[in-house]
HTML snippet that shows the backbone in 3Dmol.js (N, CA, C, O; Angstrom):
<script src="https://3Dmol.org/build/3Dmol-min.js"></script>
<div id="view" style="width:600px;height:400px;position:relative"></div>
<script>
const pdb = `
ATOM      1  N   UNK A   1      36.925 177.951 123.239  1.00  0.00           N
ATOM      2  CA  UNK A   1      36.141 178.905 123.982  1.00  0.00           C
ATOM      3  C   UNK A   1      34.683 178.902 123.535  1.00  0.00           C
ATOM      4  O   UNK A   1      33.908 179.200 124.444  1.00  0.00           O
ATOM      5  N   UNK A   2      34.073 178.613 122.252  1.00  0.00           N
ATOM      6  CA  UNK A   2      33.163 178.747 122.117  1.00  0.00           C
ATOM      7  C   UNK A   2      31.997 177.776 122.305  1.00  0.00           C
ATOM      8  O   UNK A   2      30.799 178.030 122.185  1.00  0.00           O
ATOM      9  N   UNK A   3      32.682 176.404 122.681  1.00  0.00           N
ATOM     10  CA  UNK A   3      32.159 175.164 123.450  1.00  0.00           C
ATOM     11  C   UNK A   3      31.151 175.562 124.458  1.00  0.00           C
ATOM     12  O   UNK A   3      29.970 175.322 124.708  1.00  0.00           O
ATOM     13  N   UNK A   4      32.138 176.287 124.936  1.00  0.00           N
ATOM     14  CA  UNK A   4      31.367 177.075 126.625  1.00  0.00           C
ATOM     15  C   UNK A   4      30.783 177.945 126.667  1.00  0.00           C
ATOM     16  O   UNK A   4      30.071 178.236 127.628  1.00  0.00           O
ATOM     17  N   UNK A   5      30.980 178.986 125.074  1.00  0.00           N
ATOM     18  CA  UNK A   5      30.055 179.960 125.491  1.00  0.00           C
ATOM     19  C   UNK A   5      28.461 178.945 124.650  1.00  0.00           C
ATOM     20  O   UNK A   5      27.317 179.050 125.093  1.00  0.00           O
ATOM     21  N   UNK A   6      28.815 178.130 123.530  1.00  0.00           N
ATOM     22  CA  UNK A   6      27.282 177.519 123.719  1.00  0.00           C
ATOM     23  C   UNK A   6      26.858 177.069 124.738  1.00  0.00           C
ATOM     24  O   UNK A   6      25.720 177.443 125.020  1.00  0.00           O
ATOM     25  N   UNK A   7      27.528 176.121 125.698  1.00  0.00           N
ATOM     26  CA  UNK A   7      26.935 175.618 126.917  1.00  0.00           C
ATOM     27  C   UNK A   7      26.333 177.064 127.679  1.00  0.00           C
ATOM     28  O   UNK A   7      25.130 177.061 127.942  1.00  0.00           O
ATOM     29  N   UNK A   8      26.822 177.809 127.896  1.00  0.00           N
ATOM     30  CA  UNK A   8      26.604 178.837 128.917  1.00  0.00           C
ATOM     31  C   UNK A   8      25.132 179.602 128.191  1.00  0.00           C
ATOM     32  O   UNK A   8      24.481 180.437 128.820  1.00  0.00           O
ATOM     33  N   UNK A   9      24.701 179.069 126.532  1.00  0.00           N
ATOM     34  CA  UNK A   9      23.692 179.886 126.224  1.00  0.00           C
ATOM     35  C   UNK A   9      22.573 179.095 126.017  1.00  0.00           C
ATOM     36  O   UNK A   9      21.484 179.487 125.600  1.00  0.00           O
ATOM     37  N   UNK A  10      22.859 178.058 126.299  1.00  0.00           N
ATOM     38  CA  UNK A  10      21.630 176.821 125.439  1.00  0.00           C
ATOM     39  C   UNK A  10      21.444 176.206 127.637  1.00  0.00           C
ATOM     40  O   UNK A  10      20.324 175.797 127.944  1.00  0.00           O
ATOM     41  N   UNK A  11      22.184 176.225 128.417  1.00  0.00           N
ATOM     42  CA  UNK A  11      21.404 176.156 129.978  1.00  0.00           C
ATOM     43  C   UNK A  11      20.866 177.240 130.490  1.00  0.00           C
ATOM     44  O   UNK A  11      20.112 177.208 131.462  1.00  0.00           O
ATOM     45  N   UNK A  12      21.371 178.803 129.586  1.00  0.00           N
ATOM     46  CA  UNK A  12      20.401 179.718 129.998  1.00  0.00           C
ATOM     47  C   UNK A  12      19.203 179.688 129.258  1.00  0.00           C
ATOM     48  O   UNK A  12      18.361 180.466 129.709  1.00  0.00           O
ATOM     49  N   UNK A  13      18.912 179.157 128.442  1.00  0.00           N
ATOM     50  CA  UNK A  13      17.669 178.983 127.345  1.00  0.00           C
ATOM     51  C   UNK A  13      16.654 177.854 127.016  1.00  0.00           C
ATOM     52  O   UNK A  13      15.517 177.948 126.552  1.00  0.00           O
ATOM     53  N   UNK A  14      17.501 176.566 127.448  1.00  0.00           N
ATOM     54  CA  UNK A  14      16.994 175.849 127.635  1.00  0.00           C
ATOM     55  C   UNK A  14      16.967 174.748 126.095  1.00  0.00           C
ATOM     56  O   UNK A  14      17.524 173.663 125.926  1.00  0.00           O
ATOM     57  N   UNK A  15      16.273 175.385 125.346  1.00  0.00           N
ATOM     58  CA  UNK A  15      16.762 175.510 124.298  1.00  0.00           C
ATOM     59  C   UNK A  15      17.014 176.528 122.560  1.00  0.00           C
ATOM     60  O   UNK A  15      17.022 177.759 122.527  1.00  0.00           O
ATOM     61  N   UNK A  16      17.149 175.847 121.612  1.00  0.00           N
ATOM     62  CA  UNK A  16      17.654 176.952 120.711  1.00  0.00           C
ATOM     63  C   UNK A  16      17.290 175.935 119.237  1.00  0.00           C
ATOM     64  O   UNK A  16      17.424 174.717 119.352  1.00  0.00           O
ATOM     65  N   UNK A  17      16.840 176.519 117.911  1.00  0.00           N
ATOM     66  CA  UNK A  17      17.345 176.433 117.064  1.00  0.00           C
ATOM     67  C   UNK A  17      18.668 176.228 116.116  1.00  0.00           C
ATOM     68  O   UNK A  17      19.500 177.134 116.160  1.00  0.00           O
ATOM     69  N   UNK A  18      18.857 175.404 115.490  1.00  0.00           N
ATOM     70  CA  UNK A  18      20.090 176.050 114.601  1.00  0.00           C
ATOM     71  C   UNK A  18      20.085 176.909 114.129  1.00  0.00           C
ATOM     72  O   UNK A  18      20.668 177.653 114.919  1.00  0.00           O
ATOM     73  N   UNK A  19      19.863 177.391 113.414  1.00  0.00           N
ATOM     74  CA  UNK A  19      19.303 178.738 112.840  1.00  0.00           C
ATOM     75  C   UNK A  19      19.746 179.985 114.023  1.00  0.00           C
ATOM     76  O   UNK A  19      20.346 180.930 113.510  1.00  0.00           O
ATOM     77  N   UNK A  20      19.558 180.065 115.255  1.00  0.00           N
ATOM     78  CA  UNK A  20      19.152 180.732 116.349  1.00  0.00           C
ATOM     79  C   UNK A  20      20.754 180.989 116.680  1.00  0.00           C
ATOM     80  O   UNK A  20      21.261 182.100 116.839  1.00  0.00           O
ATOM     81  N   UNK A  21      21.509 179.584 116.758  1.00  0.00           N
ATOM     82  CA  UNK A  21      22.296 179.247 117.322  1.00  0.00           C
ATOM     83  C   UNK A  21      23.469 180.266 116.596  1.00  0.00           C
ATOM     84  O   UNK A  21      24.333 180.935 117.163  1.00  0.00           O
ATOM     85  N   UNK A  22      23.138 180.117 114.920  1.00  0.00           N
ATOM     86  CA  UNK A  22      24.006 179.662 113.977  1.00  0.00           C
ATOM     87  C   UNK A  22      24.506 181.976 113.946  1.00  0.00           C
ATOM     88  O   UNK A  22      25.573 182.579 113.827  1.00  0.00           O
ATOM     89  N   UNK A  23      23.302 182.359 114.093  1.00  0.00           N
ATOM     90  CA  UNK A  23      23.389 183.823 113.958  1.00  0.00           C
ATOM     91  C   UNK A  23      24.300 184.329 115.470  1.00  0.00           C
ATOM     92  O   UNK A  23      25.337 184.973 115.631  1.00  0.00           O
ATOM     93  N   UNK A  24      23.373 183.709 116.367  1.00  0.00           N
ATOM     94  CA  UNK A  24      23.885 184.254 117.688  1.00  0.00           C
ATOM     95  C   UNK A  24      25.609 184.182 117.358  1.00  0.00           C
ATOM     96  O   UNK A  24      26.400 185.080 117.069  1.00  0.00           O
ATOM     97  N   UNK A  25      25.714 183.344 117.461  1.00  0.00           N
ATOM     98  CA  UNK A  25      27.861 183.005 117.326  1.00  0.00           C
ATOM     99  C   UNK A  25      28.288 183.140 115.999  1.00  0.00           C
ATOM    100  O   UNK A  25      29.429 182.741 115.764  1.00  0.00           O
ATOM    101  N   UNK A  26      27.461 183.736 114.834  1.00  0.00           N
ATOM    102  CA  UNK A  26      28.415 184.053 113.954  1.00  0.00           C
ATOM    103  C   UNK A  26      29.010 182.884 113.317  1.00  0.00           C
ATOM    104  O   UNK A  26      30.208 182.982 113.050  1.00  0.00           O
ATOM    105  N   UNK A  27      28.234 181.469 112.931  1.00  0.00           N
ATOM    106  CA  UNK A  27      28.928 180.537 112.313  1.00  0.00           C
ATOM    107  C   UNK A  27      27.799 180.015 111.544  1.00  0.00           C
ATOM    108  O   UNK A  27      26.579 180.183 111.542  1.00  0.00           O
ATOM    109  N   UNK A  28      28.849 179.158 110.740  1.00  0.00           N
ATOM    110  CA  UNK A  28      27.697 178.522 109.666  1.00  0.00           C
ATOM    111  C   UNK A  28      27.064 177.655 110.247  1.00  0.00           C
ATOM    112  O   UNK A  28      27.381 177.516 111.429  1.00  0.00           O
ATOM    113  N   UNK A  29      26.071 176.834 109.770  1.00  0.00           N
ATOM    114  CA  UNK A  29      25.032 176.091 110.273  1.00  0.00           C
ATOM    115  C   UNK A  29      25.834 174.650 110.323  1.00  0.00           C
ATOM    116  O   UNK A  29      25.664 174.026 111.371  1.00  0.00           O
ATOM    117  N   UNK A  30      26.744 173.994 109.267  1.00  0.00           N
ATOM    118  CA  UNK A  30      27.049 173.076 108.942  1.00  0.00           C
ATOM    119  C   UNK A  30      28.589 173.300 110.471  1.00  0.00           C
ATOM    120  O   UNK A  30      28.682 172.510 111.411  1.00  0.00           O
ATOM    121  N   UNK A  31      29.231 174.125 110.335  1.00  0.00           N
ATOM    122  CA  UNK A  31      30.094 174.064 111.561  1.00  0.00           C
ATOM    123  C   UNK A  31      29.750 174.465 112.856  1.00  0.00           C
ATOM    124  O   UNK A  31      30.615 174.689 113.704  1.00  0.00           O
ATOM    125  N   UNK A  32      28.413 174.584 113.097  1.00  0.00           N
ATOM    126  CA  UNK A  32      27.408 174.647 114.228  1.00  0.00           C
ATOM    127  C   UNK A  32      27.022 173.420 114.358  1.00  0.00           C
ATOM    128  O   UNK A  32      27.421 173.190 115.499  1.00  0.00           O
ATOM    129  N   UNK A  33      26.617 172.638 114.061  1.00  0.00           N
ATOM    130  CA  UNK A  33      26.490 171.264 113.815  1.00  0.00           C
ATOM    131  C   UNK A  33      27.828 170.519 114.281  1.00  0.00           C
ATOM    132  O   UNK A  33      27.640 169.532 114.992  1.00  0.00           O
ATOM    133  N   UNK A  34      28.908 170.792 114.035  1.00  0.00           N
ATOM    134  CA  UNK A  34      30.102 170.046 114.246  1.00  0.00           C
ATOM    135  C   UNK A  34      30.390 170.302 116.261  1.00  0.00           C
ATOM    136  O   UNK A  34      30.709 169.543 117.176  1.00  0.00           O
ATOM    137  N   UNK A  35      30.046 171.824 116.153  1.00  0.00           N
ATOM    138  CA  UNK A  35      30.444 172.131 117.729  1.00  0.00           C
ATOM    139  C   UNK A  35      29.163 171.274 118.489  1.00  0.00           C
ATOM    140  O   UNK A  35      29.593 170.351 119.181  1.00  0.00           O
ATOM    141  N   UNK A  36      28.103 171.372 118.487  1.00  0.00           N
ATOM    142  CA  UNK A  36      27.106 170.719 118.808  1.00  0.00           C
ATOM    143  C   UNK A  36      26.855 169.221 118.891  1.00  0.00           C
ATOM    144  O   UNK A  36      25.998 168.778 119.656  1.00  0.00           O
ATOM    145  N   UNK A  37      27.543 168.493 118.168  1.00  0.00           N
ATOM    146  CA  UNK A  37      27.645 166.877 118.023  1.00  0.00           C
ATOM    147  C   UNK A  37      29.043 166.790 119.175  1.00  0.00           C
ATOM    148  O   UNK A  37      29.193 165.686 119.699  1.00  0.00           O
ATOM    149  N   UNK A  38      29.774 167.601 119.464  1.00  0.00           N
ATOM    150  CA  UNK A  38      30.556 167.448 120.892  1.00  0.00           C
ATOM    151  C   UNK A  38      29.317 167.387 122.046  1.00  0.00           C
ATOM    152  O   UNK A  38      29.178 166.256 122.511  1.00  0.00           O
ATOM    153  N   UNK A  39      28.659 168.118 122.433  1.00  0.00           N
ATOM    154  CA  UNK A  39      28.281 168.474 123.780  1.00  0.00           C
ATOM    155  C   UNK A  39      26.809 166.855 123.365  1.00  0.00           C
ATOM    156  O   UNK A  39      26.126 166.209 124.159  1.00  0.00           O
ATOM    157  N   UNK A  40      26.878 166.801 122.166  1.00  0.00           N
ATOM    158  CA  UNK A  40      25.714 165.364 122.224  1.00  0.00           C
ATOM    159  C   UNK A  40      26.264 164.042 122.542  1.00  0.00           C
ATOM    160  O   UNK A  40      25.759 163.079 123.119  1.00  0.00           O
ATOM    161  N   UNK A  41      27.921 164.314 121.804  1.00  0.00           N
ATOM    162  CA  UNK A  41      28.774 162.777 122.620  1.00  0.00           C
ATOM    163  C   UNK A  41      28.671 162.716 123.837  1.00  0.00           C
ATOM    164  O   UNK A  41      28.530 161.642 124.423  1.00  0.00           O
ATOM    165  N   UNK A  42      28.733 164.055 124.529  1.00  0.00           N
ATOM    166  CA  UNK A  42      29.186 164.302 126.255  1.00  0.00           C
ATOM    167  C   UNK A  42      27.459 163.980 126.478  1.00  0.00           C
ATOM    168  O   UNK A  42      27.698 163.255 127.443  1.00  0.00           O
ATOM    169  N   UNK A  43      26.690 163.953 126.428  1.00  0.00           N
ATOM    170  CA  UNK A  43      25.539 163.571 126.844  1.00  0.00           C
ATOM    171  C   UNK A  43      24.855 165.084 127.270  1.00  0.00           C
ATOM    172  O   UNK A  43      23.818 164.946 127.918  1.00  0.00           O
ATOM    173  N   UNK A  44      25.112 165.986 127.110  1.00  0.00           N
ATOM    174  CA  UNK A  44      24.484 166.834 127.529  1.00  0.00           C
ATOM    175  C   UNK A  44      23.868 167.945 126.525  1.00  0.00           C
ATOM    176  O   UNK A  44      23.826 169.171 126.632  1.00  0.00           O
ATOM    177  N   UNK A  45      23.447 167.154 125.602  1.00  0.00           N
ATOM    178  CA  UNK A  45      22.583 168.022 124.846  1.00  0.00           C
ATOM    179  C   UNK A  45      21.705 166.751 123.667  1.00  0.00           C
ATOM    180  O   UNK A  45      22.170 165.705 123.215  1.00  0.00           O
ATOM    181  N   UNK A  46      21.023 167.055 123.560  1.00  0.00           N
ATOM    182  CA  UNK A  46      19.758 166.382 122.380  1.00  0.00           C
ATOM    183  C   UNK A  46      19.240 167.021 121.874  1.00  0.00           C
ATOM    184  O   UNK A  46      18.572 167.917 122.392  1.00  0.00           O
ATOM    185  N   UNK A  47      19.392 166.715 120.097  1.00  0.00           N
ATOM    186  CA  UNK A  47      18.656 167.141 119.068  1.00  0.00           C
ATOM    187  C   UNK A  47      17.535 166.242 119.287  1.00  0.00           C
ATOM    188  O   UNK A  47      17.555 165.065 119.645  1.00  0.00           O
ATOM    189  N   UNK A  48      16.184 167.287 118.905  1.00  0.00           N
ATOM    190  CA  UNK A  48      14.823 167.032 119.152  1.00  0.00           C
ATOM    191  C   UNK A  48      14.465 166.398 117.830  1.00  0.00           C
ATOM    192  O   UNK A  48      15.326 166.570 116.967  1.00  0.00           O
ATOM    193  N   UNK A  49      13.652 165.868 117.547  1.00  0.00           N
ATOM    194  CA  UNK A  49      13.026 164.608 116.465  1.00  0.00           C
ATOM    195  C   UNK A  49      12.384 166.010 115.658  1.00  0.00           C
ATOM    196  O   UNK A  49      11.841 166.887 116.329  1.00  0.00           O
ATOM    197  N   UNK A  50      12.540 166.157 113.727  1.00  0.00           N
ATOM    198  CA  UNK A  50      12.639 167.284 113.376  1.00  0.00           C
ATOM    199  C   UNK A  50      10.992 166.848 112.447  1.00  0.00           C
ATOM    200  O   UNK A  50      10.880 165.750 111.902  1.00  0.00           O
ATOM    201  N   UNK A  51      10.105 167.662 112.420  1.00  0.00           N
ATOM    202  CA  UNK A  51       9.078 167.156 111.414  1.00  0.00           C
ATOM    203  C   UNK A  51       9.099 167.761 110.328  1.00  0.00           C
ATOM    204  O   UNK A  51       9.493 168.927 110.308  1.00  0.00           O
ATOM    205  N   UNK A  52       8.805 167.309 109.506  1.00  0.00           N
ATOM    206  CA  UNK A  52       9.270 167.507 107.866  1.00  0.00           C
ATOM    207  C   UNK A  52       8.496 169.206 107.735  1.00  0.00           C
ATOM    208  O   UNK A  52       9.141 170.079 107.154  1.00  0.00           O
ATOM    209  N   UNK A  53       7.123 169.527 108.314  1.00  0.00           N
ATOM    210  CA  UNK A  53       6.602 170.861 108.139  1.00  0.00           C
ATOM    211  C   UNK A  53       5.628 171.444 109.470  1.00  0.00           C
ATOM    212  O   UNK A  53       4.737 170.739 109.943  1.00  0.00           O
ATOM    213  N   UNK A  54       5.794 172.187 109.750  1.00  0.00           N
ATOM    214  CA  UNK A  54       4.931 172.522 110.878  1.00  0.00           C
ATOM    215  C   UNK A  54       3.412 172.388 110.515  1.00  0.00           C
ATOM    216  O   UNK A  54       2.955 172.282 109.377  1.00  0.00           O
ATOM    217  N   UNK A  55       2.694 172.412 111.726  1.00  0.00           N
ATOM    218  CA  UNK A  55       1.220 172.249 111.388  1.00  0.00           C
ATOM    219  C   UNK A  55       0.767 173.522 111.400  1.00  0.00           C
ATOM    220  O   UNK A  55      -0.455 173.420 111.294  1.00  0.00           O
ATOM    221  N   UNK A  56       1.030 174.535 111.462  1.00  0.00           N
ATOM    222  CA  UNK A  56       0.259 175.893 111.230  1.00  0.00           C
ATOM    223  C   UNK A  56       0.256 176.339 109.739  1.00  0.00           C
ATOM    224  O   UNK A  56      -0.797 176.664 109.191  1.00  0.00           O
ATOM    225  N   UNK A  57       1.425 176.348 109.107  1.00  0.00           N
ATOM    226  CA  UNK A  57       0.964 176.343 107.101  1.00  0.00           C
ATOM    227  C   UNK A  57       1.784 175.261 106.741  1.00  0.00           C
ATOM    228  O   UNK A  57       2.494 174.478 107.373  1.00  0.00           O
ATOM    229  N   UNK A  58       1.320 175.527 104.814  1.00  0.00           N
ATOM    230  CA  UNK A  58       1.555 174.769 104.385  1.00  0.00           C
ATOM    231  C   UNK A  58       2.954 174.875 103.011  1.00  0.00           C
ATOM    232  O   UNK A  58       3.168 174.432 101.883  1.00  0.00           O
ATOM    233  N   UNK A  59       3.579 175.721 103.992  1.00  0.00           N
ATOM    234  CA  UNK A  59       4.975 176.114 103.275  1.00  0.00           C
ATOM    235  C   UNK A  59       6.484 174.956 104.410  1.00  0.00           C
ATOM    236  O   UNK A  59       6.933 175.157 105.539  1.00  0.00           O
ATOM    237  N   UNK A  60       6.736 174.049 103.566  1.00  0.00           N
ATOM    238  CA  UNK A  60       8.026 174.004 103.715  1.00  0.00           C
ATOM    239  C   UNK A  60       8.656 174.823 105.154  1.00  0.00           C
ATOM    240  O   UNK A  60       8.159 175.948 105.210  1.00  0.00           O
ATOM    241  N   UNK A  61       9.383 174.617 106.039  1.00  0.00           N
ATOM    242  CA  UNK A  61      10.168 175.351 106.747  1.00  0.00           C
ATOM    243  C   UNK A  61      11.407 175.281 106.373  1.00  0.00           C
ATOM    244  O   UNK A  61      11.631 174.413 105.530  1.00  0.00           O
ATOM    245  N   UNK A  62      12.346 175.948 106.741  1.00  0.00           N
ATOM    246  CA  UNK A  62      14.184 176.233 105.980  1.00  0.00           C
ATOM    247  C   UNK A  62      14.269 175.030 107.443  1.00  0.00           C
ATOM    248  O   UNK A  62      13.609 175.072 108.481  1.00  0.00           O
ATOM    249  N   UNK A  63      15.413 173.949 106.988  1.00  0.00           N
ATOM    250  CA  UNK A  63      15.657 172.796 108.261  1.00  0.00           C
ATOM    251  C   UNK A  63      16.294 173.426 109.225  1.00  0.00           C
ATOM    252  O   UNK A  63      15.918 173.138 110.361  1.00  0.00           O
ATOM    253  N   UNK A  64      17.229 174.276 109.113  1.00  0.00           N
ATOM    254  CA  UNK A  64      17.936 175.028 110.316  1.00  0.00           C
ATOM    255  C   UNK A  64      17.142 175.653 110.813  1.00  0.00           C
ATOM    256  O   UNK A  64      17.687 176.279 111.722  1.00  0.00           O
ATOM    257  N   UNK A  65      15.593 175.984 110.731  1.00  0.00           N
ATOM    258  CA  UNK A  65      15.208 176.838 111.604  1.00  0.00           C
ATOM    259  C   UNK A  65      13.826 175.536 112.547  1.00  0.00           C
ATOM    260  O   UNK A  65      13.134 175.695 113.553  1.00  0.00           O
ATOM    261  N   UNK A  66      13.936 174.671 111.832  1.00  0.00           N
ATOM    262  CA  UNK A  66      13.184 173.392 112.789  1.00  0.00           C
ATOM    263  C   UNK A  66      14.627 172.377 113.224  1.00  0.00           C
ATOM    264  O   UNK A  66      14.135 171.266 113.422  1.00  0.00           O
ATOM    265  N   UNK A  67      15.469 172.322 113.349  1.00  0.00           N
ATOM    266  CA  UNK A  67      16.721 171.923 113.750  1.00  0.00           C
ATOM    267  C   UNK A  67      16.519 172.131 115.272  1.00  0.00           C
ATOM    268  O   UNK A  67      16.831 173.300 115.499  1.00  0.00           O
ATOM    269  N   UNK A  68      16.152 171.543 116.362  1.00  0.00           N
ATOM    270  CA  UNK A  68      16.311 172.181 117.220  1.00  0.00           C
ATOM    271  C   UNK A  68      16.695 171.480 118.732  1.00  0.00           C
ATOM    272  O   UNK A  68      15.968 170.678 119.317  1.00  0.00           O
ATOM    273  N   UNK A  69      18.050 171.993 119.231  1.00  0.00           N
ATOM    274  CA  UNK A  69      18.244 171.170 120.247  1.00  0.00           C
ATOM    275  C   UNK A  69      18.498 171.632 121.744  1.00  0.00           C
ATOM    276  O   UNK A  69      18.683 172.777 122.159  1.00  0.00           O
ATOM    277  N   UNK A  70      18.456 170.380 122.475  1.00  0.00           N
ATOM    278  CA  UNK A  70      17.452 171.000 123.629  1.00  0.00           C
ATOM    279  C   UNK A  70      19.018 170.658 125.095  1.00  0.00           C
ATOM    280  O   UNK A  70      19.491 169.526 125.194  1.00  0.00           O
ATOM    281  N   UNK A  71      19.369 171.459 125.715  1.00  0.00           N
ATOM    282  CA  UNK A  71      20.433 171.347 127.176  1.00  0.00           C
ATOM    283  C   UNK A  71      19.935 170.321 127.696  1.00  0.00           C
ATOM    284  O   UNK A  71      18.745 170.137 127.441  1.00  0.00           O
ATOM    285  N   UNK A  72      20.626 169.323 128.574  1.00  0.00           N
ATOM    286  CA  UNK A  72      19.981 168.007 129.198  1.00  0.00           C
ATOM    287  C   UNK A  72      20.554 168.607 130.363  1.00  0.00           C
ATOM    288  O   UNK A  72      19.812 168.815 131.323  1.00  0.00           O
ATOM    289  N   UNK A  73      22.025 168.982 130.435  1.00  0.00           N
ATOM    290  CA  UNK A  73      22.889 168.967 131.546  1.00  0.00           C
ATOM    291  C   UNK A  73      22.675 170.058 132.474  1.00  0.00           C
ATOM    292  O   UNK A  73      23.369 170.153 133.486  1.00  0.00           O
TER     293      UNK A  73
END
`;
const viewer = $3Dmol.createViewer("view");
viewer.addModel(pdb, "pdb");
viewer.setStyle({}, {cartoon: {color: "spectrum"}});
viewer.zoomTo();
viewer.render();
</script>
């Protein structure tokens, strides 16, 4: 069930964080990752290319919160 409720929240959004993802449904980041590498076999979702730090400072970001993947389908 929860396959679908990500699909049903990442085509209303377009897209999402891990981090984003990981709070919304109440799961860890590492088994958010596992549900998410399904809907990337099926072709309908892509993790976005992650950059090591944003360009606005010069602190490190936490990776789950630049983790971020995007609905194709």
């Amino acid at each position: 069930m929860i396959l679908a409720d990500i699909k049903e929240y990442l085509s209303n959004h377009g897209m999402a964080s891990l981090a984003d993802l990981s709070v919304h449904f109440g799961v860890e980041p590492d088994a958010m990752r596992g549900m998410l590498d399904r809907w990337i076999r099926k072709g309908k979702l892509s993790r976005l290319p992650q950059a090591a730090t944003c360009s606005k400072c010069c602190v490190a970001c936490n990776s789950d919160h630049v983790e971020i993947y995007e609905w194709l389908g």
